[in-house]
C-alpha positions as a LaTeX table, in Angstrom:
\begin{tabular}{lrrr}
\hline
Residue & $x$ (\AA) & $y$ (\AA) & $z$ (\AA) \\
\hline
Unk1 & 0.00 & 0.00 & 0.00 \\
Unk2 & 1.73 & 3.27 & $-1.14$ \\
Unk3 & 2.07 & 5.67 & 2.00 \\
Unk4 & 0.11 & 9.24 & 1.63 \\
Unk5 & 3.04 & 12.11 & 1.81 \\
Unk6 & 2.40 & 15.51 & 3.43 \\
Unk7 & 1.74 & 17.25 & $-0.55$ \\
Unk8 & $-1.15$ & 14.41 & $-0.98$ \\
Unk9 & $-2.44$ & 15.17 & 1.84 \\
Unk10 & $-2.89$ & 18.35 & 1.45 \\
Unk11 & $-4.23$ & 17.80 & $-1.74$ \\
Unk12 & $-6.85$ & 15.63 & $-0.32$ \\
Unk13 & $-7.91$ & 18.52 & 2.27 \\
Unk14 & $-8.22$ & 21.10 & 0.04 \\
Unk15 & $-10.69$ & 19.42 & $-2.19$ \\
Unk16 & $-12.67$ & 18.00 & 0.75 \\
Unk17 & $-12.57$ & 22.61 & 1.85 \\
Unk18 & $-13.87$ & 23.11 & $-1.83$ \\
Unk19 & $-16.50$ & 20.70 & $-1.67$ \\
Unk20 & $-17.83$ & 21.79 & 2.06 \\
Unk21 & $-17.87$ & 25.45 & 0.61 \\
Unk22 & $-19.46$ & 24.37 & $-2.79$ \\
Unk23 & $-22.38$ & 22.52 & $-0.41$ \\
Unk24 & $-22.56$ & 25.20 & 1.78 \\
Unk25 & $-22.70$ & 27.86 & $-0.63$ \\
Unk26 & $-25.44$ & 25.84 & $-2.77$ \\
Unk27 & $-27.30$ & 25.40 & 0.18 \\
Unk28 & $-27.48$ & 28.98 & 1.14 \\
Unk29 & $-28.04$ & 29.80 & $-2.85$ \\
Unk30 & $-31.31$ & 27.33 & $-2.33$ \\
Unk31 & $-32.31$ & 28.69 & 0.93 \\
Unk32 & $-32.11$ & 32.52 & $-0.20$ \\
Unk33 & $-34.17$ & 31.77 & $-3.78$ \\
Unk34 & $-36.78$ & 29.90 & $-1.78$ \\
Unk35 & $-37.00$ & 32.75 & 0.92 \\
Unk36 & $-37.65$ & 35.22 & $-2.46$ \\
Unk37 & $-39.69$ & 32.76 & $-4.38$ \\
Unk38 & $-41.98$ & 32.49 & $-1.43$ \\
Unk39 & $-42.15$ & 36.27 & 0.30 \\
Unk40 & $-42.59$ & 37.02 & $-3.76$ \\
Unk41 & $-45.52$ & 34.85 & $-3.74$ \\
Unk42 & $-46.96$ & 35.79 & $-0.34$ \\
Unk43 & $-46.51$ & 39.77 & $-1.19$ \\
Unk44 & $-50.04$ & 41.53 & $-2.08$ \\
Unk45 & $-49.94$ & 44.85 & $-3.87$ \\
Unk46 & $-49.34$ & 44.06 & $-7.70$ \\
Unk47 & $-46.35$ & 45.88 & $-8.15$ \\
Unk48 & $-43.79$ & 43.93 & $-10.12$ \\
Unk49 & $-39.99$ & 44.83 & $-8.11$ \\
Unk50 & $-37.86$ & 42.25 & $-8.94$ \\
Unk51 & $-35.17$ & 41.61 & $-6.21$ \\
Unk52 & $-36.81$ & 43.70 & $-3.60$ \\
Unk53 & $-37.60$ & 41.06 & $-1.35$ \\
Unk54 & $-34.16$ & 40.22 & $-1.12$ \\
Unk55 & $-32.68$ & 43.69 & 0.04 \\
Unk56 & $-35.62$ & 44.99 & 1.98 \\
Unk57 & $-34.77$ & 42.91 & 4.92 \\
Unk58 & $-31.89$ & 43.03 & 7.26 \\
Unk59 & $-31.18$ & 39.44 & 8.76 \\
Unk60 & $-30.08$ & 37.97 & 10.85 \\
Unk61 & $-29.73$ & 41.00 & 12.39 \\
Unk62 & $-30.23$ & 44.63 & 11.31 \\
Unk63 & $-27.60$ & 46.18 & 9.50 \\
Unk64 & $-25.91$ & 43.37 & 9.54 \\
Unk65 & $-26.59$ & 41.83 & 5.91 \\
Unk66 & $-29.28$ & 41.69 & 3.20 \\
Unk67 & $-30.51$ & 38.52 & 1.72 \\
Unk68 & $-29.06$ & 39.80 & $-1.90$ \\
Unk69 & $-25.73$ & 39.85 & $-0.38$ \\
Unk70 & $-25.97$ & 36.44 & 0.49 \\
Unk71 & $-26.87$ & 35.12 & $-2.55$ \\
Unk72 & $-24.04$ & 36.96 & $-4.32$ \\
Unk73 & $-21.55$ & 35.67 & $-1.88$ \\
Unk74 & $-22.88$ & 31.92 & $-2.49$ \\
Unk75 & $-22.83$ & 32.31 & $-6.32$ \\
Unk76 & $-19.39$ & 33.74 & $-6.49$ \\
Unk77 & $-18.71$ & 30.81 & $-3.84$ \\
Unk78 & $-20.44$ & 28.43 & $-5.13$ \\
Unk79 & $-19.18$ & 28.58 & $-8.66$ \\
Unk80 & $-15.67$ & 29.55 & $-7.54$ \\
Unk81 & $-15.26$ & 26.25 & $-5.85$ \\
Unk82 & $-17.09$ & 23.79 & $-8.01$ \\
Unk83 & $-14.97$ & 25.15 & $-10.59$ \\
Unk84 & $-12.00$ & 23.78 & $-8.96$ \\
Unk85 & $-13.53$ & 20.00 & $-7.48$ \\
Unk86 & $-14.22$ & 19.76 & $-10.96$ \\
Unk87 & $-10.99$ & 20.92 & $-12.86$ \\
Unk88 & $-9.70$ & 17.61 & $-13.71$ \\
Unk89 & $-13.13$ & 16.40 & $-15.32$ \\
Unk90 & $-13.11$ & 19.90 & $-17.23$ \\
Unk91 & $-9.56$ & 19.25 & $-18.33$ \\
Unk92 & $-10.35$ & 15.85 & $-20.40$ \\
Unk93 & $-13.27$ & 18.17 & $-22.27$ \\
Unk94 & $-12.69$ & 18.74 & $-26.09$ \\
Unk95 & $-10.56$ & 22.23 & $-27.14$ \\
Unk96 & $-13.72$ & 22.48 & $-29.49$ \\
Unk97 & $-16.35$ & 22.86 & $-26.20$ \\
Unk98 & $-13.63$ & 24.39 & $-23.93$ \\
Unk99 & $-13.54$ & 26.84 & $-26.44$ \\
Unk100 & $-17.07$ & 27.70 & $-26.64$ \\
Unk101 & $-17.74$ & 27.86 & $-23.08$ \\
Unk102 & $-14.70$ & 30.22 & $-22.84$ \\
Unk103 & $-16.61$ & 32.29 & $-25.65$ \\
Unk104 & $-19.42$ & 32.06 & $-24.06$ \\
Unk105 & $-18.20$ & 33.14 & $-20.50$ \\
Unk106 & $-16.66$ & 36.25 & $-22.51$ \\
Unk107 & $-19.63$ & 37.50 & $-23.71$ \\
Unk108 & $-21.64$ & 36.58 & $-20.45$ \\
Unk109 & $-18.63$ & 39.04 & $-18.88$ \\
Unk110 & $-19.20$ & 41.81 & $-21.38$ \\
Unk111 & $-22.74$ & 42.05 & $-20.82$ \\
Unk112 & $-22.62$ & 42.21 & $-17.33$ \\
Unk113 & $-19.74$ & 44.68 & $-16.93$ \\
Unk114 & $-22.04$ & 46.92 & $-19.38$ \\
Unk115 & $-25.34$ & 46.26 & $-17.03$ \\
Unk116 & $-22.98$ & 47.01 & $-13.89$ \\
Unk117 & $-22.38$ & 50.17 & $-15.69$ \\
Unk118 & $-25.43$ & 50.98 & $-16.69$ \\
Unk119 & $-26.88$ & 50.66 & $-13.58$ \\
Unk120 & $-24.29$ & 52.88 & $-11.47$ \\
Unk121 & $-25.08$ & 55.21 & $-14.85$ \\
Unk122 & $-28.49$ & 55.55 & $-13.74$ \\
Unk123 & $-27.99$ & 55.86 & $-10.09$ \\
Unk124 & $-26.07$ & 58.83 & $-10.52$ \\
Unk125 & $-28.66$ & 59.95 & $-13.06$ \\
Unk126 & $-31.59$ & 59.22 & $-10.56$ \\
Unk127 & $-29.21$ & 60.95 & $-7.68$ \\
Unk128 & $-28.47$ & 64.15 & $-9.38$ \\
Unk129 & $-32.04$ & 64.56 & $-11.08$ \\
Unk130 & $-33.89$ & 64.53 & $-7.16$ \\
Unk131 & $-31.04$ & 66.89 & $-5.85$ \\
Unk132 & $-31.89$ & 69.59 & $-9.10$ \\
Unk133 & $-35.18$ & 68.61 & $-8.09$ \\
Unk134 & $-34.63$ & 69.07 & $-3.75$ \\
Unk135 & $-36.46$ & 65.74 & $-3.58$ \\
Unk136 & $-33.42$ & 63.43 & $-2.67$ \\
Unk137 & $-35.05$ & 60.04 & $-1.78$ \\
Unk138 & $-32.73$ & 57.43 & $-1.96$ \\
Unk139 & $-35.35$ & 54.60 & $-1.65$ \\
Unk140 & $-37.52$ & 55.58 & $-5.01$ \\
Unk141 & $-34.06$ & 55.19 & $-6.71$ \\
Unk142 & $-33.62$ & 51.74 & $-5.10$ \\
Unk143 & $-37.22$ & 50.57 & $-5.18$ \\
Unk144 & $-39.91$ & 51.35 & $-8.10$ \\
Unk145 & $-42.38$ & 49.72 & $-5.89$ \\
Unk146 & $-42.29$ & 53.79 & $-4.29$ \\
Unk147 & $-42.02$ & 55.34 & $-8.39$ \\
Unk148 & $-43.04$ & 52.43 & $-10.75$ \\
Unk149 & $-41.81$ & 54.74 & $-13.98$ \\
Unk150 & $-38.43$ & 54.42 & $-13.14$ \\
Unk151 & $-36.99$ & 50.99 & $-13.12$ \\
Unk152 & $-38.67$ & 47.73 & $-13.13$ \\
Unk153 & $-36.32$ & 46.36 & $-11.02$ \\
Unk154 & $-34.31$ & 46.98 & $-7.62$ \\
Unk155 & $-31.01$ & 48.55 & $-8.59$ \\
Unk156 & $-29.62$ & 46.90 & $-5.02$ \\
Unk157 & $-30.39$ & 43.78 & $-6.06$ \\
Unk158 & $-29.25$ & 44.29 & $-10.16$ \\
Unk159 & $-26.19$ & 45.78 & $-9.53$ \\
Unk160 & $-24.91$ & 42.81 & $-7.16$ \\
Unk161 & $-26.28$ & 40.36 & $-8.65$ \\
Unk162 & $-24.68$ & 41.71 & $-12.72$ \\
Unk163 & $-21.43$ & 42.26 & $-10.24$ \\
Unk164 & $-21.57$ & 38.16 & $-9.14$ \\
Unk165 & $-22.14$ & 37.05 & $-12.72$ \\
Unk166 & $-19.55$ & 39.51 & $-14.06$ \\
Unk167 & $-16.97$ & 38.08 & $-11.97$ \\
Unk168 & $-18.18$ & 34.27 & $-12.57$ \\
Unk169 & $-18.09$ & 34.91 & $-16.24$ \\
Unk170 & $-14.38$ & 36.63 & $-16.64$ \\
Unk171 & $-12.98$ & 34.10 & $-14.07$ \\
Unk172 & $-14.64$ & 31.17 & $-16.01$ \\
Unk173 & $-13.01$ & 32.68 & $-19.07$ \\
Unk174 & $-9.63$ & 32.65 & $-17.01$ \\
Unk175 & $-10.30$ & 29.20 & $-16.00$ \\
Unk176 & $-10.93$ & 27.83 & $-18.98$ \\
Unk177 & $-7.79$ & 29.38 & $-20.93$ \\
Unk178 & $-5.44$ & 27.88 & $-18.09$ \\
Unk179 & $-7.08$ & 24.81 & $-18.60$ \\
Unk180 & $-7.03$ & 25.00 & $-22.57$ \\
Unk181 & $-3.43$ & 26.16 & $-22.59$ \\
Unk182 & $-2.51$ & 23.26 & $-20.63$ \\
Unk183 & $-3.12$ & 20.80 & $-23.15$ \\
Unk184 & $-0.96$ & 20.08 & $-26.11$ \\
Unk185 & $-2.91$ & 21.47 & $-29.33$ \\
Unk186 & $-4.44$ & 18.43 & $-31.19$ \\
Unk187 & $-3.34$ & 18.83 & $-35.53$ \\
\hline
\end{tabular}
């Protein structure tokens, strides 16, 4: 029986600390979606404010942090560290799909950088507007439940989310060129 050295073992340990935080993180990624899918749901009123249920509480404790920062944490997380349990499967893939994926996980980065953007665009917009005004209310800029003409959606909750999936997308383009330069180049 060949005898585990200290650089296996390591090895070992950090995979088993990628998959706990890969669980963990998914877990807390179900958890949060269910807590929106279901306040969503349970929410009268008929205003559609996408994401507002996740950054109009505090929890566990107030000021603390906001459901949206959770999930953005866990998807980052989450994808971060199943990227790297699974980085030998990944490795045997074709050039051909690691090569689309990487494409795709360009363009995935692109448009999010340009939502991200866009979105600190039109808080400053939104900002300067109700101070010309003398109206400065930071929660109609945050919440069109409050001013349903100006965004269908909670800027909070856009911004971090575009944020998470900007950073899985260029670091899955990263990941996949380290991988694809790894390999010899099939003729």
């Amino acid at each position: 029986m060949e005898e585990m050295t200290e650089l296996r073992k390591s090895e070992k340990n950090t995979i088993l600390m990628y998959n706990i935080v890969a669980w963990v993180s998914g877990l807390i990624l179900l958890a949060v979606l269910a807590y929106g899918i279901v306040s969503t749901i349970l929410a009268s009123g008929g205003v559609v404010d996408i994401g507002a249920t996740f950054v109009n509480v505090d929890f566990p404790l107030p000021f603390l942090a906001k459901p949206v920062t959770y999930l953005s944490i866990a998807s980052v997380t989450f994808f971060y560290s199943t990227l790297w349990v699974w980085e030998p499967r990944i490795a045997k893939w074709s050039r051909l799909k690691l090569s689309a994926i990487q494409f795709f996980a360009i363009v995935v980065a692109f448009a999010s950088a340009y939502e991200v953007i866009y979105n600190f665009m039109l808080w400053g917009a939104i900002y300067s507007a109700q101070v010309l005004i003398g109206d400065l209310n930071p929660n109609v800029i945050t919440s069109p439940s409050t001013s349903p003409s100006v965004i269908p959606w909670n800027l909070v909750f856009a911004t971090k989310m575009f944020s998470s999936l900007l950073f899985i997308g260029a670091y899955t383009a990263y990941f996949l060129r380290r991988v694809h330069s790894r390999r010899p180049a099939a003729l």
